[in-house]
N, C-alpha and C positions, 0 to 999 in steps of 0.2 A: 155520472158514472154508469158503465153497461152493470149487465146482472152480475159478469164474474169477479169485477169491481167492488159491489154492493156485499157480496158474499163474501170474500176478501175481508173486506172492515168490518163486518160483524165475527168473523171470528177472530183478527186482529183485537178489536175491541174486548172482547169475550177473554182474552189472554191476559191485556193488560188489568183488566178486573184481578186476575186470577193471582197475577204476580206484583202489582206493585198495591201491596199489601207492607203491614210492621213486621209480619213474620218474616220478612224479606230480606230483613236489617241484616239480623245475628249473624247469620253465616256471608255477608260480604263486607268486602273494603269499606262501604257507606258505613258500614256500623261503627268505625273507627272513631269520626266529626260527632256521632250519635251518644259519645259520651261525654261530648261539653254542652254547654249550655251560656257558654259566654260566645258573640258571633267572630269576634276574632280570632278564639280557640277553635270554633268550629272551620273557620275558613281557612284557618294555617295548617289544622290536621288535614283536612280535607282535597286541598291542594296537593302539600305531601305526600299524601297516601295514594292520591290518585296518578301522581309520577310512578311510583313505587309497585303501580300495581300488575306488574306481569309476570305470569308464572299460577302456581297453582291460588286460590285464595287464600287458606289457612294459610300459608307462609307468608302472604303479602300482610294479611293482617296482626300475625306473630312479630311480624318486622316492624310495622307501623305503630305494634304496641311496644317496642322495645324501644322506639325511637320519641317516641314522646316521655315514656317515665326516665329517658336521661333527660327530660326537661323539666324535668319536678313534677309529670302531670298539671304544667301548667303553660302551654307553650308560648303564649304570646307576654306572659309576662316574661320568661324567659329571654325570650327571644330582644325584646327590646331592651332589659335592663341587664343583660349579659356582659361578660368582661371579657375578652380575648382568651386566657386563660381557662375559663370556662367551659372553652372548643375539646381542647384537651380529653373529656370523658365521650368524646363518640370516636376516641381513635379506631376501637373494635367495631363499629358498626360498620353493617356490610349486607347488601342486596345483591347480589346478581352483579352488575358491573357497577351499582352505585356504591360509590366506597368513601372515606374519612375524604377524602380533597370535595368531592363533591358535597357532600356535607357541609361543608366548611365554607365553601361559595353557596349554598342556599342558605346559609344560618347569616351573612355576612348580608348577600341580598335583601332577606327578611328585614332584620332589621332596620336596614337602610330606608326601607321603607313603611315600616310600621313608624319607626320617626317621625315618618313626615306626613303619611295618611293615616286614616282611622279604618279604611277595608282595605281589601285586597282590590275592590272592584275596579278600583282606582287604577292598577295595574293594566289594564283590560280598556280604557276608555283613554283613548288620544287628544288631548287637550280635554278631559273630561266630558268627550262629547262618543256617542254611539253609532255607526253607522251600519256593520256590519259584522259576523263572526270572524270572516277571513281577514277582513280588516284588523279586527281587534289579534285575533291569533299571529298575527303577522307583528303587528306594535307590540303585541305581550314580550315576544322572545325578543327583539328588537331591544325594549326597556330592559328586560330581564341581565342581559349582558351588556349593558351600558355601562360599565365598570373597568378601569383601565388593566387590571389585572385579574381578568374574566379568565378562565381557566380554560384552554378550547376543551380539554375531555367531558365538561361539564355541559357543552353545547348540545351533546347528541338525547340528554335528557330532555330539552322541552324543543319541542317538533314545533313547525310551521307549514301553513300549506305554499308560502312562499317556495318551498324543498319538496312537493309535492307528496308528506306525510298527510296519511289520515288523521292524525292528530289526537286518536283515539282517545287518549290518557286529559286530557287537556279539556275535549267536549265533553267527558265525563263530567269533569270537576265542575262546568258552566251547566250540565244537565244539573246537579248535586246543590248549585249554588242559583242557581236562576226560575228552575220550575215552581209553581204554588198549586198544591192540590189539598183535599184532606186524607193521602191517605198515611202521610208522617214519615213516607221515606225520602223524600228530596226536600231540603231546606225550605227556599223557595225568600232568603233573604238579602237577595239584589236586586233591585226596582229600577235601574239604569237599562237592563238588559232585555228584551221582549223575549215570554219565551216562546214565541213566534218564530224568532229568529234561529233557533237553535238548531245545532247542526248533529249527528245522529252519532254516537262514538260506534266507530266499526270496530268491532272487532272478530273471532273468526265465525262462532257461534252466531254470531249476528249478521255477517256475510252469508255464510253458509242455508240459512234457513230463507233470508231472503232471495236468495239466487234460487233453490225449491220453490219458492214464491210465487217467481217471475217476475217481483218487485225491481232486483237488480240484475240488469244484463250486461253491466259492465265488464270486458277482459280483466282490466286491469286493475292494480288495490293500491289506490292513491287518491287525493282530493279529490277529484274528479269524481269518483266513486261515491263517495260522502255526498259530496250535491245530489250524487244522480236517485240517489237513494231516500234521503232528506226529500225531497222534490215527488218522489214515489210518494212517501208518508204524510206530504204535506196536501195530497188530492182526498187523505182519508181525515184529515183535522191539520186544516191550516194553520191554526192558533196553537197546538199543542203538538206537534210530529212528531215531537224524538219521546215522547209518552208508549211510542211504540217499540223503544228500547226494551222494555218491561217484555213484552210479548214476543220478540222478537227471543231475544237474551234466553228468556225462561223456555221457550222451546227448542233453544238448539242446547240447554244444558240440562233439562230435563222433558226428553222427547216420551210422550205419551203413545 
C-alpha cells in the first residue's frame, strides 16, 4: 500500500471501531434476529427482515415487528408446524410492494425447507458444497423458486447477480449471518461460509462515501460494482472486507 492507502485504512479502521459497536443494534433492521436467541429464529427473522429492508428504518423495523408477532413471536416454530389456514392472519400485512401473495410464497418456501434442513445455510451451498458468493447468490434464487407455482411477482424480491442486481438486501443477510467478531452485532453463526468471501451490500450511503473515497470508480451500480469495491476493501483486510460496511454506512448516515 502507498501512503494514501495506508491513510485510508487507518481511518476506515478508526470508523469501523466507532460504529460496529451494540449501540449499533437498536435503531437498525439487525436489531430485529437480536431478539431471538434460538439460530433458527434468528436466521428466519433475519433473512426476512433483510428483504424487507428498504425505505426508512423505523418502518422497516415497525414492519418486521409486526410481521413476526403474526407468528406468535415465535417464527420458526410457526413456520414449520403451521396449517394452510393459518396464512389467513397476514392478509393485511403489507411493505412497500411486498404484500399477502408474497407473503404467502415465503411462508410456503420456509417451511418447505425448514422440513427438510436444520439452517437456512443450506439454502446458500449447492450440493452443500461452498464455492463462491455469486455462486451461492446465483443457486439461492434458483432453489428459492424451484416450486411449480412460484409466483413471478414474487421474483423481483430476492435479486441475483446472475440479473446484474447488487444484491444488496441479500449480502446483508450473509454479512448478518456469516461475520465473527466480539463486538455482538453480526451473528457470526454459519461456519460453511468464509468471511473472507463476503461480498459488501451497496447500498446508497455506502456508494456515495466510497466514490468520495476514491475506493469506487465505477459508472455503473450493478455487480460489477460490488466486486470492484469488495476488491478496494479487500487490499485493506483480506480476511474481513465487508467489516468495512460499518464505516463505510456510518459515515454516509451520520457524516461528521
Amino acid at each position: 500500500m502507498n501512503k494514501a492507502q495506508k491513510n485510508l485504512k487507518l481511518l476506515l479502521d478508526e470508523k469501523v471501531k466507532h460504529y460496529n459497536v451494540s449501540g449499533f443494534i437498536e435503531d437498525d433492521p439487525v436489531g430485529i434476529p437480536h431478539r431471538f436467541t434460538k439460530r433458527e429464529d434468528i436466521e428466519i427473522t433475519a433473512f426476512w427482515t433483510s428483504i424487507l429492508a428498504w425505505g426508512q428504518r423505523v418502518t422497516i423495523i415497525n414492519k418486521a415487528t409486526q410481521l413476526f408477532e403474526l407468528m406468535d413471536g415465535a417464527p420458526h416454530d410457526f413456520i414449520v408446524n403451521h396449517e394452510e389456514g393459518d396464512r389467513k392472519r397476514f392478509a393485511s400485512f403489507k411493505h412497500r410492494t411486498f404484500n399477502y401473495t408474497d407473503t404467502l410464497y415465503f411462508l410456503e418456501f420456509l417451511q418447505n425447507h425448514y422440513r427438510k434442513y436444520d439452517t437456512l445455510e443450506d439454502a446458500f451451498l449447492q450440493n452443500g458444497k461452498f464455492k463462491d458468493v455469486e455462486t451461492s447468490l446465483i443457486y439461492f434464487r434458483a432453489y428459492f423458486f424451484d416450486h411449480p407455482y412460484a409466483p413471478q411477482r414474487t421474483t423481483k424480491h430476492i435479486a441475483s447477480p446472475a440479473r446484474k442486481s447488487t444484491c444488496k438486501r441479500l449480502n446483508m443477510f450473509l454479512r448478518w449471518m456469516v461475520r465473527k467478531d466480539d463486538k455482538e452485532v453480526d451473528f457470526g453463526i454459519w461456519d460453511r461460509i468464509p468471511t473472507s468471501a463476503l461480498m459488501m451490500p451497496l447500498d446508497v450511503h455506502v456508494e456515495r462515501v466510497a466514490r468520495h473515497l476514491g475506493i469506487l470508480k465505477r459508472k455503473q451500480r450493478d455487480w460489477h460494482t460490488v466486486v470492484e469495491l469488495t476488491e478496494s476493501l479487500r487490499l485493506f483486510d483480506p480476511e474481513d472486507p465487508v467489516k468495512y460496511d460499518f464505516a463505510l454506512f456510518g459515515m454516509g448516515v451520520d457524516p461528521e
